[in-house]
N, C-alpha and C positions, 0 to 999 in steps of 0.2 A: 612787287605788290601782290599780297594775297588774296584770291581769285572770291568773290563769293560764296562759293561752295565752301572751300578752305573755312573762310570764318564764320560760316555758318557752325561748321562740324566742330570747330575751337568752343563756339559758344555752346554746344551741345555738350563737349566734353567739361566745361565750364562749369555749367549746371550740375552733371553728374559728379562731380568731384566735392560740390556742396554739398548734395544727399548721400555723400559714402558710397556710390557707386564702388569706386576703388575696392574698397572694403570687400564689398560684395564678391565682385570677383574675382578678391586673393582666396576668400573664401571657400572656395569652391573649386572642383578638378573634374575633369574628364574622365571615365574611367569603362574602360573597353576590354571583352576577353572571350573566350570559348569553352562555351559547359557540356562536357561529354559523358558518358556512361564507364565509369570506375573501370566495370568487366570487361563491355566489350571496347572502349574507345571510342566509340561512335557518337556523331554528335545525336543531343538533346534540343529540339525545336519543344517553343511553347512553353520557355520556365518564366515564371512571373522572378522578375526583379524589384522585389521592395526595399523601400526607405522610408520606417519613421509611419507604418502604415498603408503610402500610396506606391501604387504599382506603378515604377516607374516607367518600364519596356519590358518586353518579354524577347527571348531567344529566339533567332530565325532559323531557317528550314537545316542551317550549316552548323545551329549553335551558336550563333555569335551574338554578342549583343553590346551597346553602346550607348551610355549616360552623362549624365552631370549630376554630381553629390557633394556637398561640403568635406573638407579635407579628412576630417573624424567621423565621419557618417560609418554606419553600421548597416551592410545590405545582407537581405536573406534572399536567397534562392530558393523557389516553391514550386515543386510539380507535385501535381497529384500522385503517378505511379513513382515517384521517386522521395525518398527522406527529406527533409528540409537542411538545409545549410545556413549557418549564418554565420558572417566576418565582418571584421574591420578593415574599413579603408586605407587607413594610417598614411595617409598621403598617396598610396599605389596610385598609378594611370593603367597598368595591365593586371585582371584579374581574373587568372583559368581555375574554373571553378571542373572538380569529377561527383560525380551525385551516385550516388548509392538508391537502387533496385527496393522499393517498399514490396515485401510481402503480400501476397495477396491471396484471400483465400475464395478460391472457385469451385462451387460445387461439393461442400467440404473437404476438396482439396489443399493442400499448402503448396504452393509454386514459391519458390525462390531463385530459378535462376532468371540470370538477365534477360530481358527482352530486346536487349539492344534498341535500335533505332523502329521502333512498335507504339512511337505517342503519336496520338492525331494531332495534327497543326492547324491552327487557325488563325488567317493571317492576321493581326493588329487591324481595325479599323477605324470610319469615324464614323456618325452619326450627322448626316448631311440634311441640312434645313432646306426643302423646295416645296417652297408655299405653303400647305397645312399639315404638310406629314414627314415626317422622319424616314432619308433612304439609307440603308445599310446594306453597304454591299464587301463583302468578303470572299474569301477564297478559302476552301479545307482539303488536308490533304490527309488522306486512310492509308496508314502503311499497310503494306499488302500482305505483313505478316499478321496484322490484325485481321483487315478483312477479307475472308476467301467465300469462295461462293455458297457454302453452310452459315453464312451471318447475315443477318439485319443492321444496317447503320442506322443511326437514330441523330441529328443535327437539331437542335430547339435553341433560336438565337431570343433574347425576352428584352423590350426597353422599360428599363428600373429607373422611375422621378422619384431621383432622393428625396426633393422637397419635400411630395407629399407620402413618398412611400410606398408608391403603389408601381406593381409591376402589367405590364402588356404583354402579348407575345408575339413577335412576326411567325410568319410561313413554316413551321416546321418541316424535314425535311426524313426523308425514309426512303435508303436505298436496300433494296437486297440481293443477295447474290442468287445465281442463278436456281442452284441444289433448293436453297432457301425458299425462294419463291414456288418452286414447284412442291414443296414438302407443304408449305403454307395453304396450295388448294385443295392438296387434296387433306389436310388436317380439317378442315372447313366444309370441305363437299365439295369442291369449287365453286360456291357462294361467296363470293370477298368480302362481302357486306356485312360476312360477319364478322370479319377484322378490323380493330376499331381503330385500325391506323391505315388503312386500303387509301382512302380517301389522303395522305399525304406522302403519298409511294413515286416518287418519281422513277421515269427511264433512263438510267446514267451508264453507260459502258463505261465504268472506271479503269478496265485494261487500255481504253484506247485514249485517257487522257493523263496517263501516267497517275494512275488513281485520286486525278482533285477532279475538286469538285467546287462550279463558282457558282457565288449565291448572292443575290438580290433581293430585295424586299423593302415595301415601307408601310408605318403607321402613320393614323391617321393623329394628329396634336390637336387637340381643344386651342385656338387661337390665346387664349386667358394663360395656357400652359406651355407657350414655347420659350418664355422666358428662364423658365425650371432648370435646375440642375440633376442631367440625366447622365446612363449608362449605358452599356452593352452586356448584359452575359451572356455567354451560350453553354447549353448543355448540351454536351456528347457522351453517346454510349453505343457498346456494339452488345448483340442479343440480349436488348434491357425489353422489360416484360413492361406495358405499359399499364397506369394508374392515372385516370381518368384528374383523380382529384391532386394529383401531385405535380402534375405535368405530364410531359410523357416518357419521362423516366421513373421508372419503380425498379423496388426488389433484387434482386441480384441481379449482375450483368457480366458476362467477361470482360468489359473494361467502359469505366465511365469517370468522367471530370467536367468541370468547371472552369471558364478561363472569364474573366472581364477582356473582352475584345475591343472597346471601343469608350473613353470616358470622356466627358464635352460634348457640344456638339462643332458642327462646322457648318458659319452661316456668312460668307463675308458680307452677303445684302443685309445683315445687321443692319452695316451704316448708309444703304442707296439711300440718296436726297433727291428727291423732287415736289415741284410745286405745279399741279395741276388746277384748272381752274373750272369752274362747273360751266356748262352750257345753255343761256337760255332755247327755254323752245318758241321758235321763230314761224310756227305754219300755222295761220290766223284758222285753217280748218276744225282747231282744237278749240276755236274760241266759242264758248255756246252761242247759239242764234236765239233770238227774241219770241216769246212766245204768243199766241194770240191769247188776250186778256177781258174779260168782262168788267169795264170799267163804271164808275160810278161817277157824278160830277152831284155837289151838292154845295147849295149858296144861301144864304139870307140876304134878303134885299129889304128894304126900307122903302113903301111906298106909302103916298100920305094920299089919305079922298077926302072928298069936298065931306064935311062932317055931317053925318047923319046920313050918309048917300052911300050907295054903291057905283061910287065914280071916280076914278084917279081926277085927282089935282092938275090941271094941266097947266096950272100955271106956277108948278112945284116942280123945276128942271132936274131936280135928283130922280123924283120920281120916276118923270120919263125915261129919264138915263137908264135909271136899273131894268126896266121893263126892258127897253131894247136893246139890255146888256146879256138877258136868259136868252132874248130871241136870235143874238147872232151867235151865244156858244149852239143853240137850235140848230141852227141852219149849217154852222160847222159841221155839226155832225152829219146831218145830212147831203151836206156836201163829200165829204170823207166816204172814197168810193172802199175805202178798208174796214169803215165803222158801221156799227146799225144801231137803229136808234127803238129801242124796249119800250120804255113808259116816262111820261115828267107826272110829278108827282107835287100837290102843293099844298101846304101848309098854311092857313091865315092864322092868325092871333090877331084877337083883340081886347084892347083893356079893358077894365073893370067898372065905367063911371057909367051912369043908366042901369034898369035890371039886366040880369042873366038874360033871358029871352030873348029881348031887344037887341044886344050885343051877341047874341049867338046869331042873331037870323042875320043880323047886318054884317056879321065877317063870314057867314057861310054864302052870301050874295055877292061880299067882296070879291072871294075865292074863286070863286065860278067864275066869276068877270074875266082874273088873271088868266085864268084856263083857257075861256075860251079866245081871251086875246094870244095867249099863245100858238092854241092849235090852229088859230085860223092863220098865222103864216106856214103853215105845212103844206104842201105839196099834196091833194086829195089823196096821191096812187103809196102815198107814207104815211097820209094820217089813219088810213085805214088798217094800220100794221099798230099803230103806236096805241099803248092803252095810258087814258087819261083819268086820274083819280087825285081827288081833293078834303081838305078836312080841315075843321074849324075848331077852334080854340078861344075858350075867355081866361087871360089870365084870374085868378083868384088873388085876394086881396093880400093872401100868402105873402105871395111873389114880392108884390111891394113891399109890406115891410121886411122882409130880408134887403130888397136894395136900398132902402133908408136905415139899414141898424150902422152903419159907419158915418154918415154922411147927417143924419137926423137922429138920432138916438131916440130922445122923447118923443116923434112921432111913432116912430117904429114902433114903440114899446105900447103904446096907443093904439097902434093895427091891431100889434098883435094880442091885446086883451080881446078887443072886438070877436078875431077868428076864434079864439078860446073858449070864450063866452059864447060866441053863434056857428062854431063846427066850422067856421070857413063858409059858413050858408051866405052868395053874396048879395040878396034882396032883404038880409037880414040887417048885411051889414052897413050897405050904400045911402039908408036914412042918418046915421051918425056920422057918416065920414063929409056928407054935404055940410053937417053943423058946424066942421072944425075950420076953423080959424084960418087955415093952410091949406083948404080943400081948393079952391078958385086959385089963389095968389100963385100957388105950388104947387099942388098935385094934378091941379087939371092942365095948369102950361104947360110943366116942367118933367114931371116925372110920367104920369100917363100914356102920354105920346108914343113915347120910349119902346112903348110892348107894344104898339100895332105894326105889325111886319108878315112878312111874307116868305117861308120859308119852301125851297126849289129842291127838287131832287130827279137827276137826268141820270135815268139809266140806260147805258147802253153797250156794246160789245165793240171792242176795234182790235183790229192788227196793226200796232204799233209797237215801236222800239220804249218803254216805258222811260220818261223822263228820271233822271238821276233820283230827285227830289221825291218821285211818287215810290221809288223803290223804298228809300229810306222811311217814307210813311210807313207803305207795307211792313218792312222789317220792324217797324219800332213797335205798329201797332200789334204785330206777332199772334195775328187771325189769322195767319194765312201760312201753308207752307211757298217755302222760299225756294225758287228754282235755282238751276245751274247760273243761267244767266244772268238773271237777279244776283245772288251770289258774289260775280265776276265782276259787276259792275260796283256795288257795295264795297267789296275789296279793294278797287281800280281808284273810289272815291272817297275809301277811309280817313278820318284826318289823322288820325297820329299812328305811330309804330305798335304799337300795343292793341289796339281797334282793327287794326288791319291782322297780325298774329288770330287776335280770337277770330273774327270772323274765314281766316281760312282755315282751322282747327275745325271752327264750326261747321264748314262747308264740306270735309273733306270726313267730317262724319257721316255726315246724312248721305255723301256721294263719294263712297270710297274712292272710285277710278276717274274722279273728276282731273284727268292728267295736265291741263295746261294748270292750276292752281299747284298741286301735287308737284310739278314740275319746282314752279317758282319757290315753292317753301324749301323744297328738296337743294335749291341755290342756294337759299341765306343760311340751313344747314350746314355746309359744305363749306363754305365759306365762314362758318364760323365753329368749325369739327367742332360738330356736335350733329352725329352719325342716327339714322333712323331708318333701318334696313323694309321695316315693314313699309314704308311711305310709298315709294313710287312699285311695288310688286301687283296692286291691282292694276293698274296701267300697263302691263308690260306680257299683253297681249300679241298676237302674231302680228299686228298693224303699228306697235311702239313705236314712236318716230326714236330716230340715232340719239337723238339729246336725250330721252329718259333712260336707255339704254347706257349711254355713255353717263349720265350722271349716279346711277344704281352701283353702274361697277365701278366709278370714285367711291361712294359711300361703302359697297366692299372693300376695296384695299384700304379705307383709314378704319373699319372693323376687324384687319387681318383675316378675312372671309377671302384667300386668294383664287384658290381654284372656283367660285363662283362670280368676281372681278375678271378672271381669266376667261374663261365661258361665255361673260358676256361683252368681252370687247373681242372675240372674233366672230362675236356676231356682226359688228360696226363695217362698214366699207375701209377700205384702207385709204387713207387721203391727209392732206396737211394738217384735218383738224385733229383726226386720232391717231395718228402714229405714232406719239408721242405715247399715249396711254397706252396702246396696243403693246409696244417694245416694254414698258413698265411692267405689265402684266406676265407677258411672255416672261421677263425675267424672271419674279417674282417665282409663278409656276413651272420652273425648272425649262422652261425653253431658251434654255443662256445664246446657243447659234441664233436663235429668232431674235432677240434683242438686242445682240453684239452692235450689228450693222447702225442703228439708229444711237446707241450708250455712246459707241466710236465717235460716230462723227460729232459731238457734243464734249468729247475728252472729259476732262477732269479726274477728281476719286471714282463715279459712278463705271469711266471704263474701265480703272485696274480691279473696281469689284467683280465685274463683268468676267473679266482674264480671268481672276482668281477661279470664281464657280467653274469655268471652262479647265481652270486646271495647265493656263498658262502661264506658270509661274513665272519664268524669265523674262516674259515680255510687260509682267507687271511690275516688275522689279525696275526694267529698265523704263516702264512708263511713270511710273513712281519716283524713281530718281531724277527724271527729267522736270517734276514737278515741285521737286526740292528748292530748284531756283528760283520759284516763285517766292515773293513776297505773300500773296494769299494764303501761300498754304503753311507759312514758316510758323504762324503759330493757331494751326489748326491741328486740335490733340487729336480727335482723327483720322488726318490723314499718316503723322507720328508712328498711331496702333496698325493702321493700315501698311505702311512701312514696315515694320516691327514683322507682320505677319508675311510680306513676302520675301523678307531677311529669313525669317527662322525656314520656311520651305525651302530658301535656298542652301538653307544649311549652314548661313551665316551668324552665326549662333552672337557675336561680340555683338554686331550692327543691329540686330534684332532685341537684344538687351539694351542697347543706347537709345534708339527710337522706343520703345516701351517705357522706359522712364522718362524720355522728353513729354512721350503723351500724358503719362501720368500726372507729371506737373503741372502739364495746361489742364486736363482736366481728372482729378484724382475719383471720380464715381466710373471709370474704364475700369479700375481694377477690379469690382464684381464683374462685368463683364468678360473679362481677361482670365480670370479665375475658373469659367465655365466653357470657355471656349477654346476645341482642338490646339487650333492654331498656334494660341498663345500661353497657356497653360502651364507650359512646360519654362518656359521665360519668366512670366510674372512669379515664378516659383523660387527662380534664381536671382531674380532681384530683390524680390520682397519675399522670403520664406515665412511661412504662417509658425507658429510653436510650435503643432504638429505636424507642421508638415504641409499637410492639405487633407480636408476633412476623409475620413476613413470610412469605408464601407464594409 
């Protein structure tokens, strides 16, 4: 019986035999050899091998070099101090290429003879993705027939975004020889500062490293541009005169070239997957506290007197109700060792039947009455704090007909001629409205009545927590500004999804570092990626509790802001709840050992990305393969490319083209990705060849 694996690999070869796989790779040969110097025999390090445009490989330190080309392919051999060559494949697998010595003219000199083994090497590299910047690191080596201690070396490695075209430059590099250096101060005065390359002069004994030289560096990527399709070149020269405006090579040199050392980049955390989840904040410390409030309390009451008197009704139980309904909110307050009680304040009205006079004097006697029935339950040692003020009111005939224009039309229309006719004057008016028909029957039962009242107003100050209700007045009536608290509450009581949005927008304007709201909107962000790097940055102060801290540096790593996600999760304690983010981070920002431990023990793809950036190649291979048996993973395109990629390092060149077209098929938008990336590059090339090739620079 055939083993799982077995029919896995059947169906894999299955698939690929439908897409012409096969084809593909009768198509195409291997093809390996050594490029030496015609004169002297000596190998050539550093020849660009093209095909069709794209530099496939370049020659190592021995001369040797080794490809994949279609069977008719036409490859040229390119070094700068050397002629160009170019041949046919014609099926060869071994091709020893000798290069002919390019003329050079130094110093109106003509040199022709050989330099033998006199090219600078610089070793092929890649262009390694850790967090927001590009690392390049390479090795160059100065044959020592080139540099003696009368030279200056010059190294200028640049990264070039095809996309957009524009070039960078890393760290240049300036070594010189001994002679050189000391010719250099005193040409100067021994001021260095006037040499406008001082400032990039390293200290290199190249005798005692068998003349290399290893170099690191990195750029910094606009998060927006790591997607880009980028390069490497570097420019080397030995005693090139520098030009500010060209780089820092100009003008004549005794020896200068150009190599592309690095084209892709290398990022296997491409594919890390993780699902973080944002953290509320939990310390009620953050919750604002209640403020102390100058409150108002205001009421109409309805009280009826005996008619023509300044006397309540006592035998009118609403009456008495409402009277010692003002007096127990009174004595509330007075109670209320948080509250103090300012002024009551009262309002009579009275209707319009009888003259103006008559009804002014008798609701100003009324008023007084209510007052002084009020003050008199005060407490002497508070009445004498509380200021008591009152004020009287006749309605105008006005009034009324406005409440009979719905209800009475034809009266109304009736008032209102009167007040037209007599300004509203109401001793003008009270002899004709006695005549009408409706005066007794109606307006003096019915409608009249209505306007004698007594209008309350209790001012005073408390420290209370302001009921729900009295905020929402405040807010609506929008007299007043709106505290933190107020706010908190508002938000806490909003009725729907939309009312609660504005109101924290609105809060977190007026209170930028308002951090417990800030926090929670900073959640349903997060939770619905949709990223707002400014939001929780007032807040994240030296006192930040761990949850805005921790939720900041979620909203950096889903904005690719890694080295400041990284920054701020070791500010975090280390504990169950961040470890998780911490190890994410750590990887993210080129800390692969700090993350290994936590990726590990969780397995899956995320550990063999893990290996990969560490540059465990075997162990990712064999963790990869172990997860081939899974059913999860058998059609995860993926984990396929992931495959694919630590085949081709292993040098597995068949299995790393089968796994590339598996992934392809589950998922066909990898092959942009595949096309710009180290790793795979060189694969997706040979299964799927573009017309030219791959785009040419």
């Amino acid at each position: 019986m055939m083993s799982r694996k077995n029919i896995l690999f059947s169906v894999i070869l299955y698939f690929l035999s439908i897409i012409g796989f096969s084809a593909y790779a009768q198509d195409n040969i291997r093809v390996q050899g050594k490029i030496t110097d015609i004169s002297s025999g000596e190998a050539i390090s550093g020849v660009n091998i093209i095909e069709n445009g794209y530099v496939l490989t370049y020659s190592d330190i021995d001369g040797n070099y080794s490809c994949t080309v279609p069977r008719d392919a036409e490859l040229i051999f390119y070094h700068g101090q050397y002629e160009e060559i170019k041949t046919k494949v014609d099926n060869r697998q071994v091709i020893n290429v000798q290069m002919q010595v390019l003329t050079i003219e130094l110093n109106e000199a003509v040199v022709t003879a050989s330099f033998g083994n006199t090219t600078v090497y610089v070793e092929p590299s890649d262009l390694q993705i850790v967090g927001d910047h590009f690392v390049l690191k390479t090795t160059v080596r100065i044959p020592k027939k080139q540099f003696d201690p009368n030279s200056r070396f010059i190294f200028q490695p640049t990264l070039y975004n095809a996309t957009l075209k524009d070039t960078s430059f890393f760290r240049p590099v300036v070594i010189d020889g001994e002679n050189y250096h000391i010719n250099q101060q005193r040409y100067f005065s021994f001021d260095s500062s006037k040499d406008r390359l001082a400032d990039y002069v390293v200290t290199n004994d190249l005798s005692s490293t068998d003349n290399i030289y290893s170099y690191k560096d990195s750029l910094y990527v606009a998060p927006t541009d790591l997607d880009h399709d980028y390069r490497s070149d570097c420019y080397i020269g030995i005693n090139g005169l520098f030009r500010k405006e060209t780089s820092l090579l100009g003008g004549k040199t005794d020896y200068s070239d150009t190599l592309v050392i690095a084209k892709g980049t290398v990022n296997p955390l491409r594919f890390l997957e993780y699902r973080i989840d944002p953290q509320e904040l939990t310390d009620t410390n953050f919750i604002p506290k209640p403020e102390m409030k100058l409150l108002m309390d205001a009421g109409v009451s309805k009280i009826n007197f005996v008619l023509g008197k300044a006397k309540v009704d006592e035998k009118d139980p609403e009456s008495v109700k409402n009277i010692n309904t003002i007096k127990e909110k009174i004595q509330a307050i007075v109670n209320n060792e948080f509250a103090t009680l300012k002024s009551i304040e009262i309002v009579g009205y009275a209707s319009p039947e009888g003259t103006y006079k008559q009804n002014l004097s008798l609701a100003n006697d009324r008023t007084e009455l209510i007052l002084k029935e009020l003050a008199s339950s005060l407490d002497p040692s508070v009445a004498k704090y509380v200021t008591l003020t009152s004020n009287s009111v006749v309605e105008p005939w006005s009034k009324v007909a406005e409440m009979l224009k719905d209800s009475d039309p034809e009266l109304s229309e009736y008032i209102s001629n009167l007040v037209y006719k007599y300004s509203d004057t109401h001793d003008h008016i009270i002899p004709h409205m006695r005549k009408h028909k409706k005066y007794r029957s109606f307006l003096l039962k019915d409608i009249l009545p209505t306007l004698r009242k007594v209008e309350y107003t209790l001012n005073y100050s408390e420290f209370r927590k302001l009921k729900d209700f009295e905020i929402w007045d405040r807010y609506n009536a929008k007299t007043e500004e709106i505290s933190r608290y107020e706010y908190w509450r508002l938000i806490d009581t909003a009725p729907d999804s939309l009312t609660r949005y504005n109101l924290i927008t609105e809060s977190l304007e007026q209170y930028p570092n308002f951090t417990y709201v800030a926090n929670d909107l900073a959640v349903q962000l997060i939770k619905q990626d949709s990223l707002n790097l400014d939001l929780l940055k007032p807040s994240l102060g030296k006192n930040a509790p761990d949850e805005v801290i921790y939720n900041q540096a979620l909203m950096a790593l889903g904005s690719r802001e890694v080295a400041m996600a990284d920054s701020l999760a070791r500010l975090l304690p280390t504990n169950d709840n961040t470890a998780y983010l911490k190890s994410i981070t750590a990887a993210l920002a080129g800390d692969f050992e700090g993350a290994y431990p936590m990726l590990a023990s969780r397995g899956g793809l995320n550990e063999i990305l893990i290996l990969l950036c560490m540059e465990r190649n075997a162990t990712a291979l064999s963790k990869c393969n172990e997860l081939m048996t899974l059913p999860e993973f058998s059609h995860n395109a993926k984990f396929w490319y992931v495959h694919a990629v630590c085949a081709n390092r292993a040098e597995d060149i068949f299995t790393a083209m089968t796994s590339l077209e598996m992934a392809l098929m589950l998922d066909p938008s990898l092959e942009e990705i595949a096309r710009l990336d180290s790793d795979a590059m060189d694969v997706i090339e040979l299964i799927r060849p573009t017309e030219e090739g791959t785009q040419q620079y």
